[in-house]
C-alpha positions in Angstrom: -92.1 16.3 38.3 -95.5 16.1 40.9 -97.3 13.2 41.8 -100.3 13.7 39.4 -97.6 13.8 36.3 -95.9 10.7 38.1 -99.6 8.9 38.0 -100.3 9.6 34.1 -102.6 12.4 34.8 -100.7 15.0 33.0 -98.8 14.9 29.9 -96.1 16.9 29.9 -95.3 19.5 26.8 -93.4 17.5 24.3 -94.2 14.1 25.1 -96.6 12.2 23.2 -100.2 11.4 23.2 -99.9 7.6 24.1 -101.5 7.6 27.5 -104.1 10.1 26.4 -105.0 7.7 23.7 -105.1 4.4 25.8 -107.0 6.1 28.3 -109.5 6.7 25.5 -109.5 3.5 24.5 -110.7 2.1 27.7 -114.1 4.1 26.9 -116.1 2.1 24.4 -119.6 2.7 22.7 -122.4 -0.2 24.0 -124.6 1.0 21.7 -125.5 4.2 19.0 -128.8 5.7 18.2 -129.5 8.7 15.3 -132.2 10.6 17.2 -132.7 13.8 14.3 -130.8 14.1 10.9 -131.4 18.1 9.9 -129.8 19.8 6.9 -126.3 20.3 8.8 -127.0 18.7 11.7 -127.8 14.6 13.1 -128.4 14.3 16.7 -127.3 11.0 18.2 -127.2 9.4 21.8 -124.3 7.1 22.7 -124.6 4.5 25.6 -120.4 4.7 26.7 -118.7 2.3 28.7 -117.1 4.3 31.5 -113.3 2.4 32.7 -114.9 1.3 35.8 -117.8 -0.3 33.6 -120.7 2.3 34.5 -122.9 2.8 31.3 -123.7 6.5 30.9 -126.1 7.8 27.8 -124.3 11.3 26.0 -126.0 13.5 23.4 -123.9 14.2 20.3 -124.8 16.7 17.7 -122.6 16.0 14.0 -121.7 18.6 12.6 -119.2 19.7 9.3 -115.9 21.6 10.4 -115.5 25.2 9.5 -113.5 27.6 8.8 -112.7 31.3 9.9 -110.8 34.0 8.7 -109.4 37.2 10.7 -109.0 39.8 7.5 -106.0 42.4 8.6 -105.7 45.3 6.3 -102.1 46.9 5.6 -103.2 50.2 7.9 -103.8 47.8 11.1 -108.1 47.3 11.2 -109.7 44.1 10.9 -112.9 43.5 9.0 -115.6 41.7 10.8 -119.1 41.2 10.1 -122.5 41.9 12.0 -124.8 38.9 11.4 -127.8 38.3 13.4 -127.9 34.9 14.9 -130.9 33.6 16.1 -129.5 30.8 18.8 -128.8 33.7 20.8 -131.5 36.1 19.5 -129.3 39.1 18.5 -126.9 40.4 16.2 -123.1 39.6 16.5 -120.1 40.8 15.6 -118.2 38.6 13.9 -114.7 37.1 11.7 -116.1 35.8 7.9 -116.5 32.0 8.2 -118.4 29.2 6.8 -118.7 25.4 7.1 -116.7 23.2 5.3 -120.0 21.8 3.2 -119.1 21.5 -0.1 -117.5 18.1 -0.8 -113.4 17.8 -1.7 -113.1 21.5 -1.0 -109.8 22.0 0.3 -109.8 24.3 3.8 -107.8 27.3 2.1 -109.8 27.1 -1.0 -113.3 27.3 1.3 -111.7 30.4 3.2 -110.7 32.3 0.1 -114.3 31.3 -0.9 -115.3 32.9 2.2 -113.8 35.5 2.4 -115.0 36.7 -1.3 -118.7 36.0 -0.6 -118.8 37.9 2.9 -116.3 40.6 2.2 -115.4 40.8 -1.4 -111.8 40.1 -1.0 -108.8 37.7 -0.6 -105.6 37.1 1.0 -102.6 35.3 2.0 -103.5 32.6 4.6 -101.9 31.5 7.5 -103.1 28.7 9.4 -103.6 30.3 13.5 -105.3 26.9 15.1 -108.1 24.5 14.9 -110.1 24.4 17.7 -113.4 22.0 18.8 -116.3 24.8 19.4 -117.7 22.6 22.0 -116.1 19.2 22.9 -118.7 18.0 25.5 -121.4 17.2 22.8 -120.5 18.2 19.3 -117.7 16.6 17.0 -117.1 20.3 15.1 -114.1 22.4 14.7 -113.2 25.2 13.3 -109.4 26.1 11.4 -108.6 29.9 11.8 -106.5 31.8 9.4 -105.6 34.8 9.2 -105.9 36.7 6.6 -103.4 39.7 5.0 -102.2 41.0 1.6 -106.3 41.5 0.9 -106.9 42.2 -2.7 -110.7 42.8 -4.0 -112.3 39.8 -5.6 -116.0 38.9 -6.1 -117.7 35.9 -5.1 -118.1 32.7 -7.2 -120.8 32.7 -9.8 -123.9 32.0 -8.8 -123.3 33.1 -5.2 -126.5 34.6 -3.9 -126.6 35.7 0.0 -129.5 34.0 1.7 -131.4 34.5 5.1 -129.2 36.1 7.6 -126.4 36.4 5.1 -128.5 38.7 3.2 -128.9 41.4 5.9 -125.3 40.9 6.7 -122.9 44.3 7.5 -119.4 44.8 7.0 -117.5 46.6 9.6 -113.7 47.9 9.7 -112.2 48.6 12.6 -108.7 49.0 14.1 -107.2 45.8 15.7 -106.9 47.0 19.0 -110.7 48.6 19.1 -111.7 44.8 18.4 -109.5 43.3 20.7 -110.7 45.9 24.0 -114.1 44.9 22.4 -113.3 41.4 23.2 -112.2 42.2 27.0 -115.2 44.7 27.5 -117.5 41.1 26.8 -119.3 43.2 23.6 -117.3 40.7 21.1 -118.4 36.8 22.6 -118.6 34.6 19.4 -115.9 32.0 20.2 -114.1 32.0 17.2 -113.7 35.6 16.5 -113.0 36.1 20.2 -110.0 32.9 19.2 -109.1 34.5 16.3 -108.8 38.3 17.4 -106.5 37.1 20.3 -104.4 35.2 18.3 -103.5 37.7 16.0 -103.0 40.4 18.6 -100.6 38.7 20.5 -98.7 37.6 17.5 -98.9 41.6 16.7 -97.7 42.4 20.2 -100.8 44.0 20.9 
């Protein structure tokens, strides 16, 4: 085993997560303040407590989790979806997803959900990972499925597609097509590009 394992800076696969968790410990919050609260979104600043006992101020943006589904049909394509986004001022290709914003909703009942409301179908989940979209200043994560055995089904009543939602475009496409689109840098949303890889190398793709 090297040095930096023998010094508690790496934690080997299998073993648990006690010394990443009392290493977290020994950063502690001096104080908390709520800077915006938006519709999905409450910005905070957090004065932290390094270990050596340097105060340092970090912007965190709450957010609900999400979820994401990659939709395989039986012949081999994935269905994605072009949405524009306008963070990044253009349209991107995309898996169906959706935050988890409805209260008590179980994560496989929002991705069915989903999955009805941005491509008029359901599946058979399976559970691929939950990731945190970006851990340096925003609590969110996002569970990916995937997404098989896709039967048609229309979306709850009194679904109606809003905004962006509304100009939203379905596109099939063959799993490997999406997965070079991925490499080529023309598919860069992080959960699709998660999702896509997953399921291609569990296809052997």
């Amino acid at each position: 085993m090297s040095d930096a394992a023998d010094n508690g800076d790496v934690v080997e696969p299998g073993s648990t997560n006690r010394q990443q968790d009392l290493r977290a410990a020994d950063f502690t919050v001096a104080s908390s303040k709520v800077t915006h609260e938006g519709m999905l979104t409450t910005l905070r600043v957090d004065t932290v407590r390094m270990p050596d006992g340097e105060a340092v101020e970090r912007e965190i943006a709450q957010r609900p989790n999400a979820v994401a589904m990659v939709p395989l049909t039986d012949d081999g394509e994935v269905i994605l979806v072009r949405q524009y986004r306008h963070a990044v001022g253009g349209h991107e290709l995309e898996i169906p997803a959706g935050l988890l914003d409805v209260d008590g909703e179980p994560e496989e009942d929002a991705a069915q959900r989903e999955l009805a409301e941005e491509i008029g179908a359901t599946g058979t989940l399976r559970r691929l990972i939950r990731f945190h979209n970006s851990s340096g200043w925003s609590d969110e994560a996002t569970i990916v499925f995937s997404a098989t055995d896709l039967t048609e089904a229309t979306a709850p009543d009194g679904f109606v597609a809003e905004g962006e939602e509304a100009a939203m475009t379905v596109v099939r496409m063959p799993l490997d097509d999406a997965v070079a689109a991925v490499h080529r840098n023309e598919i860069t949303d992080a959960k699709t590009v998660i999702g896509l890889l997953l399921v291609a190398t569990a296809a052997g793709s």
